[in-house]
C-alpha positions as CSV (number, residue, x, y, z in Angstrom):
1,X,26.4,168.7,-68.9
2,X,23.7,168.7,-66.1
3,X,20.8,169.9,-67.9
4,X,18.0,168.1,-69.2
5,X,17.5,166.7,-72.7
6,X,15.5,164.4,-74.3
7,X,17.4,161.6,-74.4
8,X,18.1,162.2,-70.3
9,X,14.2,162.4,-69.8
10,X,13.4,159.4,-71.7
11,X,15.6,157.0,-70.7
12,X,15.1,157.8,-67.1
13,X,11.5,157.3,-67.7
14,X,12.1,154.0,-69.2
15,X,14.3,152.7,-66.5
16,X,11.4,153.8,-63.9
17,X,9.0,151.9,-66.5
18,X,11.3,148.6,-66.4
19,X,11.3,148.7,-62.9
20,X,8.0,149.4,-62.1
21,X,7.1,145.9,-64.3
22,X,9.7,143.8,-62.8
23,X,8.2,144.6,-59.8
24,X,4.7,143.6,-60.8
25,X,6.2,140.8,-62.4
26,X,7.7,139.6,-59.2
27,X,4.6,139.6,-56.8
28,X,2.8,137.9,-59.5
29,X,5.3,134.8,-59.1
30,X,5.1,135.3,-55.4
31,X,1.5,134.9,-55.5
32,X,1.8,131.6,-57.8
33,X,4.3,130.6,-55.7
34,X,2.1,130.9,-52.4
35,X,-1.0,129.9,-54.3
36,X,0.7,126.2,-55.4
37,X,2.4,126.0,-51.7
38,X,-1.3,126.1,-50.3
39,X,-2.6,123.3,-53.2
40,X,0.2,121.2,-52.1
41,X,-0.4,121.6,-48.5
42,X,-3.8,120.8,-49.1
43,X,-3.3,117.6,-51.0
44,X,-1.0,116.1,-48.2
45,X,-2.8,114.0,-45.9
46,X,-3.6,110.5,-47.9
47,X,0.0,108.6,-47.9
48,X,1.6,111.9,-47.8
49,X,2.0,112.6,-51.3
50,X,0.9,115.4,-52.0
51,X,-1.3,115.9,-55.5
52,X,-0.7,117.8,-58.0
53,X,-2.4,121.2,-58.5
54,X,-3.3,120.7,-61.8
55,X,-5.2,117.6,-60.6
56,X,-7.1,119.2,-57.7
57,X,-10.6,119.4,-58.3
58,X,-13.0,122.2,-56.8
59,X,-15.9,119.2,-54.9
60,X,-12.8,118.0,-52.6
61,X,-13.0,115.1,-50.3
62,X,-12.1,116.0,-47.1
63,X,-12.8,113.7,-44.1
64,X,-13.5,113.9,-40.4
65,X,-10.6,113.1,-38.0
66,X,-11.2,112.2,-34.6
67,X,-8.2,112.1,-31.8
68,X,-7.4,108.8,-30.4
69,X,-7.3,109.4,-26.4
70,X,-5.0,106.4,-25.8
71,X,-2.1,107.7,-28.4
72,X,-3.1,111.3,-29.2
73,X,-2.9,110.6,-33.1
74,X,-5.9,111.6,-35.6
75,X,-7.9,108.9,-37.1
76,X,-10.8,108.7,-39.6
77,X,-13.7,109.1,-37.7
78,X,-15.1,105.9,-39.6
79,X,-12.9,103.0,-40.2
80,X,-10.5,103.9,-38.2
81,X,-8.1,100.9,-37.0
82,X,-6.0,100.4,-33.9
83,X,-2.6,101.8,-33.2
84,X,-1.5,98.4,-31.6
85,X,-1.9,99.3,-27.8
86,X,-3.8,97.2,-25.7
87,X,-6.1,100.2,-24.9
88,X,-7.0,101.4,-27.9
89,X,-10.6,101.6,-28.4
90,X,-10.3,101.1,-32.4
91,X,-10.6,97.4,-33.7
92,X,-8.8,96.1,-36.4
């Protein structure tokens, strides 16, 4: 009843086996999970959609942001345009 067989031997090596891959299997979604979180993350910032990952490119755009002093938001560093205070140093 206790002792070891073939059968025994071999199935418990395939249910380590099975295991062992689903495992694998799972941290390989994680990673494509945490892989497409940071694409999407990335590709916020114009309109706030965010672009597809498929459609990212590897020469991205990125611009330069400058804080406003008056309001505290971030603004293109060119052609930025005013918040609509009377302070603001931005035109337009």
């Amino acid at each position: 009843m206790f002792g070891f067989s073939l059968t025994k031997i071999l199935f418990t090596v395939a249910v380590i086996i099975i295991v062992w891959q689903g495992y694998k299997w799972l941290g390989r979604m994680q990673t494509r999970r945490d892989a497409i979180a940071r694409e999407g993350a990335r590709g916020k910032g114009r309109g706030g959609r965010a672009t597809a990952p498929a459609a990212a490119s590897s020469s991205a755009e990125f611009e330069e942001m400058v804080e406003c002093p008056v309001c505290g938001d971030f603004v293109p560093a060119r052609g930025a345009v005013s918040c609509g205070r009377g302070e603001c140093p931005y035109r337009g």
